[in-house]
N, C-alpha and C positions, 0 to 999 in steps of 0.2 A: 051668457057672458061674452060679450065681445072679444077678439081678438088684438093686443097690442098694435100698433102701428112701429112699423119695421124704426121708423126715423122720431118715436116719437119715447124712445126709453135713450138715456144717457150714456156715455161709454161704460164700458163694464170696469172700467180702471177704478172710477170714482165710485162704485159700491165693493171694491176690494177692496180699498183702502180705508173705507166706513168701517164695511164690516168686520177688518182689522184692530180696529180701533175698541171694538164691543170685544172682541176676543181679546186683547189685552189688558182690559179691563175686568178680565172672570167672568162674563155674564155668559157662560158656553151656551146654556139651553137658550138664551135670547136671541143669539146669534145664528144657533141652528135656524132657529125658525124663519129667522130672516135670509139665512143663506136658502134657504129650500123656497121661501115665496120670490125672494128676488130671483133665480134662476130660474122657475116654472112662468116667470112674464119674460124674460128673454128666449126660453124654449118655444112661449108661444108665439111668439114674433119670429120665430123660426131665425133669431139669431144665436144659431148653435154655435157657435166658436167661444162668441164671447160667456154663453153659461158656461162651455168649457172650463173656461178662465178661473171663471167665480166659483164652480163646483171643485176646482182641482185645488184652488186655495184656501177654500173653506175645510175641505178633507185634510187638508198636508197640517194646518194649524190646529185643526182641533185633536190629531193627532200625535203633533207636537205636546201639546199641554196634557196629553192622557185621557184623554174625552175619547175612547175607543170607539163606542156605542157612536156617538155623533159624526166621529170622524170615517167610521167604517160605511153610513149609511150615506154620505155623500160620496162617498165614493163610488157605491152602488149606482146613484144616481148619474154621476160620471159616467158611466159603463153605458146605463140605459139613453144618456144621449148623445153615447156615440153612435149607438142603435139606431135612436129617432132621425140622428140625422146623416146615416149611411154615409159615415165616415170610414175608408176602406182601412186594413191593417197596413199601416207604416214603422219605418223606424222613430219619426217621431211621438206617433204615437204609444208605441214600445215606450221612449223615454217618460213621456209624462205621468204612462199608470208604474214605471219603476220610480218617478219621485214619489208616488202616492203608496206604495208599496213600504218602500224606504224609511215613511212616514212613520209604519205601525210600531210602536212600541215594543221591544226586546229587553223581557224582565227575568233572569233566573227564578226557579223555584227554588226554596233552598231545600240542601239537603237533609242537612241535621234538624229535629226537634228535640225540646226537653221539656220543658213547663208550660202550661198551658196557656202561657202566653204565645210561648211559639207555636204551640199547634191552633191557635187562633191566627197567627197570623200565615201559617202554613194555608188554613183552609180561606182564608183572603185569598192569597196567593194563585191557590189552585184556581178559586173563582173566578179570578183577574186573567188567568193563562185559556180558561174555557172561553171566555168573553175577547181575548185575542183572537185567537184560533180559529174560532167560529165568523170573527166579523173578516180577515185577513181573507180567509179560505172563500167566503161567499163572492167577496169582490174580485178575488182572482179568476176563482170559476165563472164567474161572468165573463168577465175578458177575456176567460179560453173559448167563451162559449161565442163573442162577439168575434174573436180573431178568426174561429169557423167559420162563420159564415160571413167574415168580408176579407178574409184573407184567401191561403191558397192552400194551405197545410190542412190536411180531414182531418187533423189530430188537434190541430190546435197548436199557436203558439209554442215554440220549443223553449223562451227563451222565459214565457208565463209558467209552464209547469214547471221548470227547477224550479222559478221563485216560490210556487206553492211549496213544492216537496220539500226544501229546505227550511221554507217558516214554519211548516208542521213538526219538522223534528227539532227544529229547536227550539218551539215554544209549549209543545205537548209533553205536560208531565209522564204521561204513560203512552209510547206513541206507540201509533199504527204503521209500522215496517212495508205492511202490504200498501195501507194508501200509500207510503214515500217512496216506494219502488216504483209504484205505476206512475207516477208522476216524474219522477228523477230519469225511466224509461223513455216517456215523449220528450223529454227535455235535451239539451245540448251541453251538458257537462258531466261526460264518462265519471272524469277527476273526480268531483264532486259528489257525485254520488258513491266512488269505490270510497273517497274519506270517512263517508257518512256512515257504512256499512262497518268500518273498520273500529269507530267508536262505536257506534252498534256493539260489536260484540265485546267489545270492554267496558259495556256497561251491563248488558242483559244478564239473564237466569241463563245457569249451564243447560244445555239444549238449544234455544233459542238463535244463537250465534248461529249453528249450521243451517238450520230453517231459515233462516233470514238470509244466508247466501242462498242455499240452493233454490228459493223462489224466485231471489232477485236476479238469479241465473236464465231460469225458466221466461219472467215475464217477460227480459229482454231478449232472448231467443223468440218469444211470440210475438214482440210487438216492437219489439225495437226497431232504431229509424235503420 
């Protein structure tokens, strides 16, 4: 399969604005598809800016409309072509993966059940917060992983791991204290993480509350900036 010609695919404006028009429409899986073939001829044609374009608006809307799964996995793709095309760690690029960030969906689980309606819709629920979590955290971890190695920090992004360590605790029905410490640690908001800590132990099992300072004591005595 040949390789595009640089001058011979169209601005990337005019397949955002198509492909806009299939996402408003509800046809999401239609749209993926086409958002993932139209960027991988841009990518080939080594016009990485403009897949940028088209990969960061594809993400931000399909996570707009609750397409998790779809919007999670262009985002990924995001990541991998800032990769391909050693794009170095900036503040702008900082802003574009926090609109994509931004993007993910922020749903309570509730608290109370009674009838089995609600614990039917409890175990939706929890599905839906696993299916966040996992697709949020993947795409972060990437960009900590891209900010590595084209940035200057060996730790990665300070400004990627709060945003991790914050959407795991507020969207993990039963969260990992340990992962949100080690993250909340590389990151750049004390504040934010003593808050975090502070609900923490207004919500947990008695015990718990002191374990969860005194590690998150310790990590940051080992690893803090």
């Amino acid at each position: 399969m040949s390789r595009p010609k640089r001058g011979s695919l169209p601005p990337a404006t005019e397949n955002i604005d198509k492909l806009q028009k299939v996402i408003d429409g509800g046809n999401y899986y239609g749209a993926q598809q086409m958002y993932k073939s139209t960027s991988a001829r841009y990518i080939s044609a080594e016009r990485y800016s403009e897949a940028l374009d088209i990969l960061e608006s594809g993400a931000c809307l399909q996570l707009k409309h609750d397409q998790v799964t779809c919007g999670a996995e262009l985002a990924m793709m995001f990541v991998d072509t800032l990769v391909k095309g050693k794009y170095p760690y900036s503040d702008d690029m900082l802003d574009r993966l926090r609109r994509i960030y931004e993007a993910f969906p922020r749903n309570a689980v509730p608290d109370h059940v009674g009838d089995d309606d609600d614990m039917q819709k409890l175990s939706e629920a929890l599905d839906a917060a696993k299916v966040r979590v996992q697709g949020c955290s993947s795409f972060l971890k990437a960009s900590i992983r891209w900010s590595i190695e084209f940035g200057t920090d060996k730790n990665g992004s300070q400004d990627l791991h709060t945003m991790l360590a914050d959407y795991i605790y507020s969207e993990t029905p039963e969260v990992d204290m340990t992962k949100v410490s080690f993250h909340f640690v590389r990151g750049n908001s004390p504040k934010k993480f003593a808050d975090t800590l502070v609900d923490f132990t207004e919500k947990c099992y008695p015990g718990e509350d002191d374990l969860a300072i005194a590690r998150a004591v310790l990590m940051y005595l080992a690893f803090g900036n």
